[in-house]
N, C-alpha and C positions, 0 to 999 in steps of 0.2 A: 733323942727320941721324942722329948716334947716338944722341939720347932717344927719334929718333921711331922709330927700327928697335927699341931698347926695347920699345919703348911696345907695337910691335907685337907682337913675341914673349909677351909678358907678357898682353896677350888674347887670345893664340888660345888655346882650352879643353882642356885636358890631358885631360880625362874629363868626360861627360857623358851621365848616366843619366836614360832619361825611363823614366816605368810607361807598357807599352803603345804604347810609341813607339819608338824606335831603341838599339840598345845599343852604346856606344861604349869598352864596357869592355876591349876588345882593343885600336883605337886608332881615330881619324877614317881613316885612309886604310882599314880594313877593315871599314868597318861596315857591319850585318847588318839586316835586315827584324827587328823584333819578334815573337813568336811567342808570342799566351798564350790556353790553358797553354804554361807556355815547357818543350815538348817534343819529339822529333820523331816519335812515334810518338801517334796519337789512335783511339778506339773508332768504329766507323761510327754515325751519328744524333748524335754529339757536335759543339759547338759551339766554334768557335774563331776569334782574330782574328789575321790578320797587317797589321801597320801598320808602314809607312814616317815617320810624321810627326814632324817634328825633327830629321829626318836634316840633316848640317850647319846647323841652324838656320832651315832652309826650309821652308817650305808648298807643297801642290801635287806629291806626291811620286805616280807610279802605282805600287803594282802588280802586277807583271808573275807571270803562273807559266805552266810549261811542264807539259803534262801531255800525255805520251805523245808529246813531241817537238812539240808545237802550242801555239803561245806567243801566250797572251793576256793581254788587262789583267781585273785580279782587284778591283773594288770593290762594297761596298756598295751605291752611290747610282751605279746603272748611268751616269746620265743628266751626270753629274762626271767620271766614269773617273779620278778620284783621291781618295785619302781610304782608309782603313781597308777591308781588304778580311776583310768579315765573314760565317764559315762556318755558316751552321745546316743540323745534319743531315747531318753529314759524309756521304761515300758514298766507298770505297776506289778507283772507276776515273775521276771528276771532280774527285776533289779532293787525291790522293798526286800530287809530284812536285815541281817546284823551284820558288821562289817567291822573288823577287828587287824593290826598286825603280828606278825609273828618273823622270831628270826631264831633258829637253833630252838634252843629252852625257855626264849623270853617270848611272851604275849602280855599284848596291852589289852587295856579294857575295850569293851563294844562300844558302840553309836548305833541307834537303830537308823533307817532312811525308808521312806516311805513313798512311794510315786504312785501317784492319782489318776487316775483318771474324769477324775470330778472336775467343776468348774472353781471349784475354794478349795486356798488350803492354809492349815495356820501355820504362821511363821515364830518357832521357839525354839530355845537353845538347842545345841545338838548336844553339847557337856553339861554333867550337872552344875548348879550353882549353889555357890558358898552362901551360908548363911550370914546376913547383913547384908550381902551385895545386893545390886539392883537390876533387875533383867527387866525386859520390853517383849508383848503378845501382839502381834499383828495379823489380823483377819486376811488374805490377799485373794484376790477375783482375776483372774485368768485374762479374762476381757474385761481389763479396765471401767470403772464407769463414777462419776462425779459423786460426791454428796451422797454415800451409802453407809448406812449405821448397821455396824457388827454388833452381836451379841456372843459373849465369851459365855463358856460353861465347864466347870469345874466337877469333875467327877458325877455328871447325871444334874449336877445344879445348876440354875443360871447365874453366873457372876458378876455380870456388869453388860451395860449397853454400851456403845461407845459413836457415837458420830464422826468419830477420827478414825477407825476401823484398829486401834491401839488402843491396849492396857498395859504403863507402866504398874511397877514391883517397887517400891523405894527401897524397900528394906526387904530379903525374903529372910522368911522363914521355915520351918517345918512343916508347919501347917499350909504350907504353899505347892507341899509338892502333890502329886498328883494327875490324874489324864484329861488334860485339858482337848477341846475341839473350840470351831466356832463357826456360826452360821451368820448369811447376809441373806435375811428375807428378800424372794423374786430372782436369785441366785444360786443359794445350794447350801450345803454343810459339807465343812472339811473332816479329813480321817483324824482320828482322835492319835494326840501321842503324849508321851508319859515326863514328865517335869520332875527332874530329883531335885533332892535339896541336899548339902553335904555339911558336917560341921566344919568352922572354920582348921584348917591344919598348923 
């Protein structure tokens, strides 16, 4: 009885990282929709995928996103209603809002996604981040243009200027999380979106 409780222990998967699949980098009991580009802010007309498949190891995952309080299943291949729910041509009031899997009794946590219509938008985790680790804030301009300095802002405050249009995190913290935006004077301001922080598991 004690080899085989072993035995057990010892296969369940500590971590399990699929591309485009489920990310499990926080732990199995938290895991999240995939999200790629893995952001939570997207340009309107931009194309993007959220996928459930891998989640605990199973096939058959829907799904699901809430937009404006009206919760649908989100796939590709209408005619499945499971399987990879793939965006083309984003559009800010059918496709921003919360986006989750489900299969039978199991659901996974949210990811919010947000599609602009603006000319900026900031580029930040779509999963929360563990404390200690290090995340990267990146300002981005629709239409490109050299030599432009972002300004990060942190809950209503201004955080930092940056002439690289990035703000590294070495180390986060608690006091890190929060609704970050960011703007590039002669350009625009991006939609604001929310930064968790998790303790380590």
């Amino acid at each position: 009885m004690e080899v085989t409780a072993l035995c057990v222990r010892l296969m369940r998967p500590v971590m399990l990282l699929l591309v485009a699949q489920v990310d499990f980098s926080y732990s199995q009991k938290a895991a999240f929709p995939q999200v790629v580009p893995n952001r939570q802010q997207h340009f309107q007309y931009e194309s993007l995928v959220v996928s459930c498949e891998g989640l605990e190891g199973l096939t058959g995952w829907r799904v699901m996103r809430r937009i404006k309080g009206v919760d649908k299943t989100c796939a590709t291949d209408w005619s499945k209603s499971t399987g990879p729910c793939e965006i083309k041509n984003a559009y800010p009031a059918p496709d921003s809002g919360e986006y989750w899997c489900v299969m039978g009794a199991k659901t996974s946590n949210t990811v919010n996604i947000t599609v602009t219509d603006g000319p900026v938008i900031l580029e930040s985790p779509v999963h929360p981040v563990i404390e200690g680790d290090a995340t990267a804030l990146s300002c981005r301009v629709q239409q490109a243009s050299p030599n432009l300095t972002a300004e990060f802002f942190k809950d209503g405050h201004l955080m930092e200027r940056s002439s690289t249009e990035h703000v590294n995190i070495l180390s986060v913290s608690k006091s890190n999380e929060g609704l970050y935006k960011c703007t590039i004077p002669g350009a625009g301001e991006s939609p604001g979106s929310w930064l968790t922080v998790r303790g380590e598991t």
